[in-house]
C-alpha positions as a LaTeX table, in Angstrom:
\begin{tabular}{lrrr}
\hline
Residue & $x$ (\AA) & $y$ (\AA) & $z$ (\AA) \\
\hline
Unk1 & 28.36 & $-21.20$ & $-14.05$ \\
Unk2 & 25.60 & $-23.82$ & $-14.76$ \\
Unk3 & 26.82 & $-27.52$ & $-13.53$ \\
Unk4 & 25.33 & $-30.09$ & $-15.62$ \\
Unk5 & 25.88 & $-33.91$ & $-15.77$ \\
Unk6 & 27.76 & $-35.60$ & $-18.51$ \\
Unk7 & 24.98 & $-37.19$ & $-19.61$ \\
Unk8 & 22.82 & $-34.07$ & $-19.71$ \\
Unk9 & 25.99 & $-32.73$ & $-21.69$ \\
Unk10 & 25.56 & $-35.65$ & $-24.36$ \\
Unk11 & 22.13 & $-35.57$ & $-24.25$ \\
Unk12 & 22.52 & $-32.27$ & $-25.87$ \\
Unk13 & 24.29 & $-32.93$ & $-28.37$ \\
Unk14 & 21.89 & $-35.29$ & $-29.31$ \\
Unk15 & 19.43 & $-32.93$ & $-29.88$ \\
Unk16 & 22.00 & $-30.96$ & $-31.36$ \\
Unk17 & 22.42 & $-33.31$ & $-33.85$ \\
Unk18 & 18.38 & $-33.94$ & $-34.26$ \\
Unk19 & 17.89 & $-30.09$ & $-34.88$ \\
Unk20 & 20.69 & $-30.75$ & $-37.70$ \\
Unk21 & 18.63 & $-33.40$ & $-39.36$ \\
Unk22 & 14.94 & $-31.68$ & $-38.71$ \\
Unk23 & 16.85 & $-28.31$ & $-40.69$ \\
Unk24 & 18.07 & $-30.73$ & $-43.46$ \\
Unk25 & 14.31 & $-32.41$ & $-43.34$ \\
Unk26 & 12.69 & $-28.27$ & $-43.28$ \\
Unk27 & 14.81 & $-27.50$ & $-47.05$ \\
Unk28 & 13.75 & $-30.12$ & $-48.51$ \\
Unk29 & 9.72 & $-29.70$ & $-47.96$ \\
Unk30 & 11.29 & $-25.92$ & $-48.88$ \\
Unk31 & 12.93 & $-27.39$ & $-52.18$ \\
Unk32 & 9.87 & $-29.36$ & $-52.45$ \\
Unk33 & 7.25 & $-26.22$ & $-52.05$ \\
Unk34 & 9.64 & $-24.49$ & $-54.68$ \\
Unk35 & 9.31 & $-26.78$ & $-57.12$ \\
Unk36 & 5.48 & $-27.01$ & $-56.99$ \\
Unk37 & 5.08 & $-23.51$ & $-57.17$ \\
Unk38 & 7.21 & $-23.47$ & $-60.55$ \\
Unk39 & 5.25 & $-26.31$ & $-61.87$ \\
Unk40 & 2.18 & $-23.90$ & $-61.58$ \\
Unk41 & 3.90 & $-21.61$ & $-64.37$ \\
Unk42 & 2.20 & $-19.55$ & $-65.27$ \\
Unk43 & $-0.77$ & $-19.56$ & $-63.06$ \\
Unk44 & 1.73 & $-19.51$ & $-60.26$ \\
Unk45 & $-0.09$ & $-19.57$ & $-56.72$ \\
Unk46 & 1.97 & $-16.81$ & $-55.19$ \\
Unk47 & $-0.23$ & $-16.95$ & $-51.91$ \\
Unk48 & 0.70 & $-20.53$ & $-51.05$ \\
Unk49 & 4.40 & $-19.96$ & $-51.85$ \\
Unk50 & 4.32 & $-17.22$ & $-49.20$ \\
Unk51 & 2.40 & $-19.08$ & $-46.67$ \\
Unk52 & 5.04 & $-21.75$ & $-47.41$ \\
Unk53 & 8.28 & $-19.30$ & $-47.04$ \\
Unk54 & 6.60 & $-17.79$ & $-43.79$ \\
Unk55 & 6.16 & $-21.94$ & $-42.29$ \\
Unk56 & 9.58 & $-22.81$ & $-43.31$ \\
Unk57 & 11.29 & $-19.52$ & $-42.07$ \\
Unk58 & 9.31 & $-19.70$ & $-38.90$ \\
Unk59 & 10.65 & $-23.26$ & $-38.24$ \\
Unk60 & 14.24 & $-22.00$ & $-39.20$ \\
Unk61 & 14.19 & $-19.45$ & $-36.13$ \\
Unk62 & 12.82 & $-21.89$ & $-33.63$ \\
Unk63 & 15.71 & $-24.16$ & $-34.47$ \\
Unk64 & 17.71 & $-21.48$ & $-34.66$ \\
Unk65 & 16.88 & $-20.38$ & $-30.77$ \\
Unk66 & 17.09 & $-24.03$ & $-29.91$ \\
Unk67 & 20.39 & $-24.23$ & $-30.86$ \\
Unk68 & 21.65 & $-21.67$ & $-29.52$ \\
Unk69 & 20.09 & $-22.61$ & $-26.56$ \\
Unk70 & 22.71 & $-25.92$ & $-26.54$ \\
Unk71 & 25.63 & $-23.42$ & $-27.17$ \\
Unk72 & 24.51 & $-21.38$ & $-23.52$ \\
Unk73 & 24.49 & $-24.60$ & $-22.30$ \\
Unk74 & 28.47 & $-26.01$ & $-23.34$ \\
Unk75 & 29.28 & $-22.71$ & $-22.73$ \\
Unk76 & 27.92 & $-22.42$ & $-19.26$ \\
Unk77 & 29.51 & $-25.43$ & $-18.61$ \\
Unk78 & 33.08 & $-24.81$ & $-19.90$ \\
Unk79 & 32.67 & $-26.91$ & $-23.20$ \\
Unk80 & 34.18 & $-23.72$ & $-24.70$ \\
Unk81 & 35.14 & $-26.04$ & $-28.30$ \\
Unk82 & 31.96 & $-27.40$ & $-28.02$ \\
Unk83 & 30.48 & $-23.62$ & $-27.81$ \\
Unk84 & 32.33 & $-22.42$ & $-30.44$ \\
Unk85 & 31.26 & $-25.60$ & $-33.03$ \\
Unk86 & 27.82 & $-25.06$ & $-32.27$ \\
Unk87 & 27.98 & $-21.44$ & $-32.61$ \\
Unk88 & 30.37 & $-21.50$ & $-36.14$ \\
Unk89 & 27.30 & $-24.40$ & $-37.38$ \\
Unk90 & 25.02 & $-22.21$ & $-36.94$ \\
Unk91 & 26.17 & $-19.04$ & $-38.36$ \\
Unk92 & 27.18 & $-21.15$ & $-41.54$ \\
Unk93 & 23.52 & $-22.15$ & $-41.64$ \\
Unk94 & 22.72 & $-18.49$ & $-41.36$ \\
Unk95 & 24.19 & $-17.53$ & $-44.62$ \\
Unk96 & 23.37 & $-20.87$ & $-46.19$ \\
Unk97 & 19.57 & $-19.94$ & $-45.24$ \\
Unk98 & 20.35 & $-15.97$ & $-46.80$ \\
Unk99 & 21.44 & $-17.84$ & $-49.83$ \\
Unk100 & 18.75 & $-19.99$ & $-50.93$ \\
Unk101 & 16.20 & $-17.85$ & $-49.50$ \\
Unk102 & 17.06 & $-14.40$ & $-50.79$ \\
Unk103 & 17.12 & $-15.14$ & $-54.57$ \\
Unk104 & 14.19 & $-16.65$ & $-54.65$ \\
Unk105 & 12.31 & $-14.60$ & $-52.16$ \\
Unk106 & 13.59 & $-11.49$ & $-54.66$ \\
Unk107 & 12.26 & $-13.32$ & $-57.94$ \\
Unk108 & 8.78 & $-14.28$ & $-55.95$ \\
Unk109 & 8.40 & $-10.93$ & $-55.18$ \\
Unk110 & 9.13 & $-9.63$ & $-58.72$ \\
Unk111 & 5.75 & $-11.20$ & $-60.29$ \\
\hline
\end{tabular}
């Protein structure tokens, strides 16, 4: 069992709650890439929207490991309902990700 400070503890929850607003921040330059790329109908620029999907998905999973870095952390240290938040967050953010991402991923790849 880890033994960190208090402040450490709150301190991660902070950047909890930063990684929160930088994923809010990452779908909407993803909303924003979208909407370009339908602009471009119907010379659509299917290379950039990739290079865009790869950017934003690669930014998802290092949040994603960051976060679930915090929940080791409350977890190490006993914050079991902290843990558990954290972890139930970020498997709702899972799906939420599966759900914009998939449909349009699937139509991209149709043209």
């Amino acid at each position: 069992m880890s033994v960190t400070t208090s402040v450490d503890l709150i301190n991660e929850l902070k950047r909890f709650h930063y990684l929160e607003a930088e994923r809010v921040e990452t779908y909407g330059l993803f909303e924003e890439g979208f909407r370009a790329y339908l602009k471009g109908a119907p010379n659509y620029n299917l290379q950039m929207y990739k290079e865009l999907v790869n950017e934003i998905t690669t930014t998802f999973l290092n949040i994603s490991k960051d976060i679930i870095g915090i929940k080791n952390i409350f977890e190490e240290n006993g914050q079991q309902a902290i843990s558990e938040s954290v972890s139930k967050i970020q498997s709702l953010e899972q799906k939420k990700l599966q759900l914009v991402r998939d449909p349009i991923c699937f139509n991209c790849c149709l043209r």
